[in-house]
N, C-alpha and C positions, 0 to 999 in steps of 0.2 A: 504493500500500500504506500509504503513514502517513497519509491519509486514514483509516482505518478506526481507528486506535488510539486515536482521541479517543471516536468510537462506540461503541467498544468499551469502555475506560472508566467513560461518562458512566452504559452500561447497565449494569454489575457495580456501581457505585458505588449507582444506584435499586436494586438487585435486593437488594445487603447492609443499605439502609436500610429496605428494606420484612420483612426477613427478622428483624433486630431490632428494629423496633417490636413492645411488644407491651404487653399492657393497664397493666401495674406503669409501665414509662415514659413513655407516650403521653403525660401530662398536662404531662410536662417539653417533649415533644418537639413535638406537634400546634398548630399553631395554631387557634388558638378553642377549641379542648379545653380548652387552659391555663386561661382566660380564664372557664372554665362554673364556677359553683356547685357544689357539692356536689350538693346533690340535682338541679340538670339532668343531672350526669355521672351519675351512678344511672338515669334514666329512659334518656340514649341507651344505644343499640347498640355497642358498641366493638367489639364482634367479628365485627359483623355489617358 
């Protein structure tokens, strides 16, 4: 059984970071995002 409590975890941890990403933050949070120009970040998809 404490086998599982790490899995379990690891997944609610990816699932709250996927769930608060969102386009306002991304550029703090995304790597290579960070790192893009202004107008590359215009041309990608962010939400796509």
């Amino acid at each position: 059984m404490s086998i599982y409590f790490p899995v379990i975890f690891v997944s609610v941890l990816f699932y709250a970071i996927g769930y608060f990403m969102n386009k306002e933050n991304s550029k703090y949070l995304l790597s290579g995002y960070n790192t893009m120009s202004d107008d590359e970040r215009k041309k990608f998809d962010i939400e796509g």
